[in-house]
KOLKOL-664845 format. One record per residue: x, y, z of N, C-alpha, C in turn. Coordinates in steps of 0.2 Angstrom, whole numbers, plus 2048, in hexadecimal, padded with zeros to 3 digits. Example, Ala and Ser with C-alpha at 12.3 -4.5 7.8 and 13.67 -1.06 7.14 Angstrom:
% residues 2
8427E482783E7EA8278427F0827 8407F58238447FB824840800827 
***
This chain:
% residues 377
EC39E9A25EC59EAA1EEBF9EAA19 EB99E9A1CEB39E9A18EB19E5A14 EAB9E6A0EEA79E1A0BEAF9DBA07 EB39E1A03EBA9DCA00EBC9D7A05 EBE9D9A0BEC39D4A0EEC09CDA10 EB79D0A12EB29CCA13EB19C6A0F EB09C8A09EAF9C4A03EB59BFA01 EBB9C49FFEC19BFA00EC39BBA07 EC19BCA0AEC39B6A10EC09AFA10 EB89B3A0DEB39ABA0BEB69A8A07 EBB9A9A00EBE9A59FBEC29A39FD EC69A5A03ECD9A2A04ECD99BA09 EC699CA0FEC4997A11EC3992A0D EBD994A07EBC98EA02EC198A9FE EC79909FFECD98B9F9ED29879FF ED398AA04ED6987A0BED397FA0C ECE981A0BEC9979A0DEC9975A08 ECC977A00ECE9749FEED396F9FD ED9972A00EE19749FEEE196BA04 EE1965A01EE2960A06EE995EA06 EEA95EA01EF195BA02EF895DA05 EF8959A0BEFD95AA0FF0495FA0C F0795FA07F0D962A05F0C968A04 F0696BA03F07972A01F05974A08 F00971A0DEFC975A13F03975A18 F08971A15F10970A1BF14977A17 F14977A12F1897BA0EF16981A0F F11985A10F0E98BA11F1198CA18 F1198AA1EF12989A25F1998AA25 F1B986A23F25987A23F2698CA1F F22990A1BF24996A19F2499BA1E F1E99AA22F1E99FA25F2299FA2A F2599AA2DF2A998A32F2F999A2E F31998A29F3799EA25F3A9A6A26 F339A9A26F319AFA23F349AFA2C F309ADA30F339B0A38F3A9AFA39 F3A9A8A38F429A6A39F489ABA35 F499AEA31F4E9B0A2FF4A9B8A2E F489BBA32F4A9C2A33F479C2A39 F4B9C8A3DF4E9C8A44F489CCA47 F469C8A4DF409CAA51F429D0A55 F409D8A56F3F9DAA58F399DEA5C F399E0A60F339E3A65F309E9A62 F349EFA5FF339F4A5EF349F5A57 F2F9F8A53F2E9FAA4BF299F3A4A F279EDA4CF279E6A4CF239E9A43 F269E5A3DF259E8A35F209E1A34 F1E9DAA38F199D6A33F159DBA31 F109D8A2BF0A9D9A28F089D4A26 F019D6A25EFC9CFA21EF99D0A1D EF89CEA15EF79D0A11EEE9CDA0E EE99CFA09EE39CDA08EE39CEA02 EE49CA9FDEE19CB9F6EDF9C59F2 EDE9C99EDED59C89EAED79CC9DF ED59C79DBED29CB9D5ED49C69D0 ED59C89CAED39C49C3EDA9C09C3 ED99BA9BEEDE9B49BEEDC9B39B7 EE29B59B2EE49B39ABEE89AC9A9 EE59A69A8EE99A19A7EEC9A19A1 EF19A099EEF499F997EF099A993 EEF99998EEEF99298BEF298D98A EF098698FEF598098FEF697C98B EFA979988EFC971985EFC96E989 EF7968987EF596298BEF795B98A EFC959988F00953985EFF94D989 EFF946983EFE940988F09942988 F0A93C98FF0F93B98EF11932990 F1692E990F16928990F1292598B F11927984F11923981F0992597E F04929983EFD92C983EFD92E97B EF792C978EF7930972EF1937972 EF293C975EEE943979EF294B974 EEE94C974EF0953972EEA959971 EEA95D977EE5963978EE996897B EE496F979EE897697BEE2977980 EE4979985EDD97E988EDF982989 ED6987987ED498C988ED199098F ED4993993ED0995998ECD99C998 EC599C99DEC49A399FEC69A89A4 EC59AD9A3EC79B19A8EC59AE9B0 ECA9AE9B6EC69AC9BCEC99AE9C1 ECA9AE9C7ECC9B19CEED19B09CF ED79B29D3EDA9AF9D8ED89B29DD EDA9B09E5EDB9B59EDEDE9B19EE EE29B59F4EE59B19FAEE89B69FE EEC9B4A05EEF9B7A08EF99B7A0A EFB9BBA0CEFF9BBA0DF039BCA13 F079BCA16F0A9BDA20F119BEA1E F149C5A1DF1C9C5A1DF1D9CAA22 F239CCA21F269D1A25F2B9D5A22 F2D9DDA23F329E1A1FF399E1A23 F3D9E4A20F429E5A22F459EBA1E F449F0A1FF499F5A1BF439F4A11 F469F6A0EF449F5A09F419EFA06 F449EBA08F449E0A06F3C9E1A0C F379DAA08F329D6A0DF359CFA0A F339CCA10F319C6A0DF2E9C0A10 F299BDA0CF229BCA0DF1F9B6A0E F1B9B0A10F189ABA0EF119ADA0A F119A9A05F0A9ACA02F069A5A01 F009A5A01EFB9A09FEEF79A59FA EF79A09F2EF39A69EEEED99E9EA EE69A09EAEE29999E5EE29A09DF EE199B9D8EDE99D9D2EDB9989CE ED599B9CDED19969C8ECD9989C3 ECE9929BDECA9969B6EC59919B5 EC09939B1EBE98E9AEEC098B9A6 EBE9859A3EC298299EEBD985997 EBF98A993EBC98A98FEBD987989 EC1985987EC3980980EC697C981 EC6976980ECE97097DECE970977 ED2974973ED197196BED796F96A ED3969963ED7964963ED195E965 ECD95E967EC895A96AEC195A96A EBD955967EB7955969EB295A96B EAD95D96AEA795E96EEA7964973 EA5965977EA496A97BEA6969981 EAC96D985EAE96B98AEAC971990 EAE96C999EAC97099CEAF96D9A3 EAF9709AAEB49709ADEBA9779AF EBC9769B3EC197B9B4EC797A9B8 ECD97C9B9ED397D9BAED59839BF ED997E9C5EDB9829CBEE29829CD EE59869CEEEC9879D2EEB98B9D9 EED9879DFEEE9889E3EF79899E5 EF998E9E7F0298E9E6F039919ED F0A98F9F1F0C9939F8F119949F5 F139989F8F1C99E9F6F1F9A19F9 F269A19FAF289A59FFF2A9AD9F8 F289B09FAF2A9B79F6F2D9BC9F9 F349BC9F5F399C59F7F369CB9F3 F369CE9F6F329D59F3F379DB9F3 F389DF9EFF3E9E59F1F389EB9EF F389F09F4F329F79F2F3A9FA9EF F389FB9E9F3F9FF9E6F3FA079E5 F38A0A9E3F36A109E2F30A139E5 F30A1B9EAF2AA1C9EBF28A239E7 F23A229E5F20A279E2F1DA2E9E6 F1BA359E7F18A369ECF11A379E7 F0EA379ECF04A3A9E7F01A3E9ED F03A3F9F3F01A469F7F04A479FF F02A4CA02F04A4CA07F06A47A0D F0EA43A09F0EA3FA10F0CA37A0C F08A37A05F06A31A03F0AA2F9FF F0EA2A9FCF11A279F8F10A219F2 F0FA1E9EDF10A1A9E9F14A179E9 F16A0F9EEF1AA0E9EEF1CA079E8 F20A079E6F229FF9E3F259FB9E3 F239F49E1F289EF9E3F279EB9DC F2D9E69DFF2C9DF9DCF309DC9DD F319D59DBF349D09DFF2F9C99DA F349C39DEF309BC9DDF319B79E2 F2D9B19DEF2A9AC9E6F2D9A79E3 F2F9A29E8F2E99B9E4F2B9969E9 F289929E6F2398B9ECF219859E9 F1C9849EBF179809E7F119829E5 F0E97D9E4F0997E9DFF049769DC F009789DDEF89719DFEF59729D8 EF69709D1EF29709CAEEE96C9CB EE696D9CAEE396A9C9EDD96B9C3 EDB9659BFED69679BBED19649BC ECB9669C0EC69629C2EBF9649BC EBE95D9BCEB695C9BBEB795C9B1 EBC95B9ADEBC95F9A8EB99599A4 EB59599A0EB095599AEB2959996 EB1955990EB2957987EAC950985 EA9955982EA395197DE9D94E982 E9E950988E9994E98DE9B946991 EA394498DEA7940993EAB944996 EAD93F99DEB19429A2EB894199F EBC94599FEC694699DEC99479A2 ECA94C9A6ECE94C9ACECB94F9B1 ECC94C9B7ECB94D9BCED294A9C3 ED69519C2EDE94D9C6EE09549C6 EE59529CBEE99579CCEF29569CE EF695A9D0EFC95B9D1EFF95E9D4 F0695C9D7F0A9629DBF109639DA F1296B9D7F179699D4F1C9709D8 F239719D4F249789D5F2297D9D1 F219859D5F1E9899D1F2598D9D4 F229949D0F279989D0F259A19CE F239A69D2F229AB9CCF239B39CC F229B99C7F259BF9CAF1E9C29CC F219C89D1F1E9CD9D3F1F9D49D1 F199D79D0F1B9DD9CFF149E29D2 F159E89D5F109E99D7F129F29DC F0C9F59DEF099FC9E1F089FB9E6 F089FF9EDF059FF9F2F04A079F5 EFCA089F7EFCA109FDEFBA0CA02 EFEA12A06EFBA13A0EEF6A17A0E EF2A14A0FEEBA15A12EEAA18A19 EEEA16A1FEEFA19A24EF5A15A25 EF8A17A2DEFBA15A30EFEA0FA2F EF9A09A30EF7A03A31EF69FFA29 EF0A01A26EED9FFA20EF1A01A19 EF29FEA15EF3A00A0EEF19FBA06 EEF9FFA04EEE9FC9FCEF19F99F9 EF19F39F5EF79F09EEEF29EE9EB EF69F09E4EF49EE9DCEFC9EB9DC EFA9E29DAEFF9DD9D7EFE9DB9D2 F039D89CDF039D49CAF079D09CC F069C99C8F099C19CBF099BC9C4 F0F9BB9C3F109B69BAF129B19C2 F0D9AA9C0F0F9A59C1F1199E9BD F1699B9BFF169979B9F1A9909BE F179899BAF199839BEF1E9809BB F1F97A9C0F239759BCF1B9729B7 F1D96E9B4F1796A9ADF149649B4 F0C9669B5F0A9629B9F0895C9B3 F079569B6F029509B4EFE94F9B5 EF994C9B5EF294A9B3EF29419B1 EED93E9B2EEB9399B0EE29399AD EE49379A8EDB9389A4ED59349A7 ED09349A5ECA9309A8ECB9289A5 ECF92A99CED092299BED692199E EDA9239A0EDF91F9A4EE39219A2 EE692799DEED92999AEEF92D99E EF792C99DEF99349A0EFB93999A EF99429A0EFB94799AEFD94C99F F0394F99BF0595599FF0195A99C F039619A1F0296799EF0596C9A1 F029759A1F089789A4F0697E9A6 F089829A8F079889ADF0898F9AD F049949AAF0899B9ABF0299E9AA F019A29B0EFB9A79B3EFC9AC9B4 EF99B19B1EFB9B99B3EF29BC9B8 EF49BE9BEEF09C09C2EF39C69C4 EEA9CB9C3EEC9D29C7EE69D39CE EEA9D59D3EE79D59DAEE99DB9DD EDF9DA9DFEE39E09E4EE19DE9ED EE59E29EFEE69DD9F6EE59E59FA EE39E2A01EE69E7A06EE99E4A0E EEF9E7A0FEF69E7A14EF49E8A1A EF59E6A1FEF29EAA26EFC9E7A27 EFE9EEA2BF049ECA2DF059EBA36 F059E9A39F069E7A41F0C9E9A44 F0B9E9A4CF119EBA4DF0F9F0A52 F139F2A58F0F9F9A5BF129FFA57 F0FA04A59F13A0BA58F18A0DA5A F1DA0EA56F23A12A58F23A16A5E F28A15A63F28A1AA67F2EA1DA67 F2BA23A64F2FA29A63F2EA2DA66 F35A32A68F34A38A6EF2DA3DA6C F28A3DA70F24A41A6FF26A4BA6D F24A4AA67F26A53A63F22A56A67 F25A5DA68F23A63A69F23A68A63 F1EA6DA63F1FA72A5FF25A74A5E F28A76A64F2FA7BA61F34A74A62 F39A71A5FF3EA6BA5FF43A6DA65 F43A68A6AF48A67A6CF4DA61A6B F52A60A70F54A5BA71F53A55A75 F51A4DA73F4DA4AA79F52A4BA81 F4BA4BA86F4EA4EA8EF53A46A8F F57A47A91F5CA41A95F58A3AA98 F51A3DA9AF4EA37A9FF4CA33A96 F4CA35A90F4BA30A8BF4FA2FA88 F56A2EA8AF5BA2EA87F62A29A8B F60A24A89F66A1FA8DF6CA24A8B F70A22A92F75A24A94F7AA24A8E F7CA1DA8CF82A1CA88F7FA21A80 F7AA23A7EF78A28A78F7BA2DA79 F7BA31A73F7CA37A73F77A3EA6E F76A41A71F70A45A6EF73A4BA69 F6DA51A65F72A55A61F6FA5BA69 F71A62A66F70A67A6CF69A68A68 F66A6DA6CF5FA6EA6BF5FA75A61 F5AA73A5FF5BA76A5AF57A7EA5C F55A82A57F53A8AA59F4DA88A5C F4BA90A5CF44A8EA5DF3CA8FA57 F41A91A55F3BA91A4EF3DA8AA49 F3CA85A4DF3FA7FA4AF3AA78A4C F38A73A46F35A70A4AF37A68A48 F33A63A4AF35A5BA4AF2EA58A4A F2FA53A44F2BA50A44F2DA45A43 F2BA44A43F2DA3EA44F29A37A40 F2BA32A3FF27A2EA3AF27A26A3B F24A22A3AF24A1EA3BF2BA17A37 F2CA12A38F31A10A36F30A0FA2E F36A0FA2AF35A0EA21F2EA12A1F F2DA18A20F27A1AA1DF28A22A1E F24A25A18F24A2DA18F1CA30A1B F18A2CA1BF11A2EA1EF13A33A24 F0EA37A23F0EA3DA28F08A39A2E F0EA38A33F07A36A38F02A3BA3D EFEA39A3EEFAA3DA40EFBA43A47 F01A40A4AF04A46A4EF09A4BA4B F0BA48A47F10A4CA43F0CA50A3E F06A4FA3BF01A55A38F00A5BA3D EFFA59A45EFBA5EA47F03A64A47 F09A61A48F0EA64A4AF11A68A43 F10A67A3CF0EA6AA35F0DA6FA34 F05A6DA38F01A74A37F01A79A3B F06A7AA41F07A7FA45F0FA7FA43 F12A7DA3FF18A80A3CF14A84A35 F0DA83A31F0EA84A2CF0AA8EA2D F06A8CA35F04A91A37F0BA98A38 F11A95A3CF16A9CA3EF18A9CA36 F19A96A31F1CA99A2BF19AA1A27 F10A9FA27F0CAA3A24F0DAAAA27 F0FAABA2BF0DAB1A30F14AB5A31 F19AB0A2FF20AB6A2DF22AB7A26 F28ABBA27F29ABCA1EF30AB9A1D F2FAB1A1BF35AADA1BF38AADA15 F40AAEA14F44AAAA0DF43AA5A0C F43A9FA10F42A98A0EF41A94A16 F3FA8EA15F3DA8AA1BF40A84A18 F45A83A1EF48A7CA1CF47A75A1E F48A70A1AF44A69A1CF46A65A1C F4AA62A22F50A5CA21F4EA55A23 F4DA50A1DF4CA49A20F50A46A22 F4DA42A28F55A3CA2BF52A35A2B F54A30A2AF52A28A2CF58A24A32 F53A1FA34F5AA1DA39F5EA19A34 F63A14A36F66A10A34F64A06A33 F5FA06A34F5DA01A32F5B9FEA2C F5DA03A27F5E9FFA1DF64A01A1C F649FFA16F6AA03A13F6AA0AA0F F72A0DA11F73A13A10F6FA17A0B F70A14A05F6EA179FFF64A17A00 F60A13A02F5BA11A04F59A17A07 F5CA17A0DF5AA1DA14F5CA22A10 F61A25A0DF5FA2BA09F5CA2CA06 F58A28A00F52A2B9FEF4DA2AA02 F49A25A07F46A28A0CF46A2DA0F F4EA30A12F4AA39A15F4AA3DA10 F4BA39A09F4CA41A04F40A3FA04 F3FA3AA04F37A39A03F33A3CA09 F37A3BA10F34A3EA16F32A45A16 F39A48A13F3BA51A11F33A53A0C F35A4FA07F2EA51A02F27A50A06 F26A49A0CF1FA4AA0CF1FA51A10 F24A53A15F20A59A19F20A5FA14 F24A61A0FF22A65A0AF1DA65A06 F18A5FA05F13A5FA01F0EA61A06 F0FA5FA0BF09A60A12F09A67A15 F0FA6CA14F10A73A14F0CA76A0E F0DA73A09F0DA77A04F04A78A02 F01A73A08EFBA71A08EF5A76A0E EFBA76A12EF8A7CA16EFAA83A14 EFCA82A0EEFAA8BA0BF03A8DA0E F07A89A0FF11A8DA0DF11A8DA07 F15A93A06F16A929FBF1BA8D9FC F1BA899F6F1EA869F3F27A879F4 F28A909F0F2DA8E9ECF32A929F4 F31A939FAF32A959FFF36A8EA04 F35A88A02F34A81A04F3EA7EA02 F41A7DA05F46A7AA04F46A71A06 F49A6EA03F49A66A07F51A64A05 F53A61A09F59A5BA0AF58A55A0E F5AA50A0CF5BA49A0EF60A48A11 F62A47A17F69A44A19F68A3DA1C F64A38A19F65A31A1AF64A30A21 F6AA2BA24F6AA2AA29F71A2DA2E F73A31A28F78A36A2DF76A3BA2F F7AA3FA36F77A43A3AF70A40A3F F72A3AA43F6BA3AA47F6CA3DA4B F66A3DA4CF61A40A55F66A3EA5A F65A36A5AF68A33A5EF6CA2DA5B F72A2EA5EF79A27A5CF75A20A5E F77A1DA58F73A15A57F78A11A53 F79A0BA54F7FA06A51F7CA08A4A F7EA02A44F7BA01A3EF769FDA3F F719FDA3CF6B9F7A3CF669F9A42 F669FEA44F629FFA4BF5DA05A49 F57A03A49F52A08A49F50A09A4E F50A11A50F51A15A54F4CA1AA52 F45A1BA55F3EA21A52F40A29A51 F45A28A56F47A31A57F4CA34A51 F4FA2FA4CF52A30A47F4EA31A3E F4AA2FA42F44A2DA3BF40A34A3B F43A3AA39F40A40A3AF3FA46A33 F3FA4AA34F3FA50A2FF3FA54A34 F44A5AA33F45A60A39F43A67A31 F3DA6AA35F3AA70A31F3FA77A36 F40A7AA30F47A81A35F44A83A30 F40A8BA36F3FA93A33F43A98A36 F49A9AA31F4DA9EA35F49AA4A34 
***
């Protein structure tokens, strides 16, 4: 993943090595033992991912109060500072859902209200389990999409204010573990197959941690971080094994096809198939070569229209799977219209996950339904 991933992985060890207290290093683990526990282990499409990110962390400015009777009153002022961390979920149809461990730290540049010059900085270390829902995908080229989410987490969270001096005494050096909670909103491309890009943002906010001073008072404070990251996804799992395309589409041969299925008849011969990977519109790289010898017969005859029907199987829901093959239909028409097909010669329709390939209960992903059929009458 290169010099990024390299670099963010040094930070993540360093904040790891810091993270002592039993309750969060148990908390992150049971998330992830969550995340497997409650969605259903399958062999084939297998959706985990593992997630890498890294960038700027905006702390709000906190109120800093004694409490119990402390006579205390300071705002801090922070700088701009980091967050990274990683993530390990897994999809299901549109919904992920995740364990995340994310660190953020700033340094302290003011407490007014207070003496002198101050110095020191403030850390949150936070795990979360996070729901995600990819709600819209945008296309940006043949086969590539912009997609979107967002969603929220809730977990814990490790406040600390280490090392902070005012006037060249020591103030606080403590920390806390409290509940956090926060939203998501965010972008992501495929980059291949495997790999893809995200721009997040993340509004964190806590329950009010405590502190105890150097002279021995106690004071609350509080919590709301806005961090924008960017990360990259490597998604796992083998490859779908879908009936290997031919140029001209047939029907798959029997010896692929259990017995209790039932197949459609073979379509013409100036007809073709191509097929996609599970929840995605990427054109994969067998299916490009099969494209450009459909875009070759298109150019060479003198057609009224060529028609482009998307299908997904049945493993989201309805409304979901139709806009997915109405997204599948567009990426192959963006990839024709790129090998030199006109435009306005191009027909698409979506029909979801009705009319498959091949008959599948509900909830069953099946790779031979995951298709677009291109027809040159």
């Amino acid at each position: 993943m290169g010099l990024f991933s390299r670099k963010l992985a040094a930070v993540l060890k360093m904040e790891l090595r810091q993270l002592t207290f039993s309750g969060l290093k148990t908390g992150f683990f049971l998330l992830l033992l969550m995340t497997a526990a409650t969605l259903p282990a399958k062999a084939e499409d297998d959706a985990w991912y593992l997630r890498l990110q890294g960038g700027a962390n905006f702390a709000a400015d906190q109120d800093i109060t004694g409490t119990k009777g402390t006579v205390f009153q300071r705002q801090g002022d922070f700088g701009t500072g980091y967050a990274a961390g990683a993530a390990l979920g897994r999809s299901f149809g549109p919904l992920r859902l995740e364990g995340e461990f994310l660190a953020r730290k700033n340094d302290v540049d003011r407490l007014t209200g207070g003496p002198g010059l101050v110095s020191g900085d403030r850390s949150v270390r936070s795990v979360t389990a996070n729901l995600l829902y990819d709600f819209y995908s945008l296309p940006l080229s043949s086969g590539r999409t912009l997609d979107l989410h967002l969603g929220a987490g809730l977990g814990a969270a490790r406040v600390s204010l280490d090392g902070v001096t005012e006037g060249g005494a020591a103030l606080l050096d403590d920390d806390d573990s409290v509940f956090a909670y926060q939203g998501i909103l965010g972008a992501s491309v495929a980059l291949n197959e495997r790999l893809s890009l995200n721009l997040d943002y993340r509004y964190l906010a806590t329950a009010d941690p405590e502190f105890r001073t150097a002279a021995g008072g106690n004071v609350e404070s509080e919590v709301g971080d806005h961090a924008l990251l960017f990360g990259l996804t490597w998604h796992f799992g083998p490859r779908p094994k879908a009936a290997s395309p031919a140029r001209t589409a047939e029907a798959p041969s029997p010896a692929r096809t259990a017995p209790s299925t039932t197949t459609r008849p073979a379509v013409s011969k100036k007809a073709f198939l191509v097929f996609f990977d599970w929840d995605q519109a990427l054109i994969r790289t067998d299916a490009a070569e099969i494209l450009r010898g459909a875009a070759v017969v298109a150019k060479q005859g003198n057609l009224a229209v060529i028609q482009l029907t998307g299908h997904a199987d049945r493993s989201g829901p309805r409304p979901y799977n139709q806009g997915l093959s109405e997204r599948r239909a567009g990426a192959v028409k963006r990839f024709l219209i790129d090998q030199g097909v006109p435009e306005d010669i191009i027909a698409t329709l979506g029909k979801g996950e009705d009319d498959p390939l091949v008959a599948s209960p509900d909830n069953a992903r099946e790779p031979r339904n995951r298709r677009v059929e291109i027809v040159l009458p």
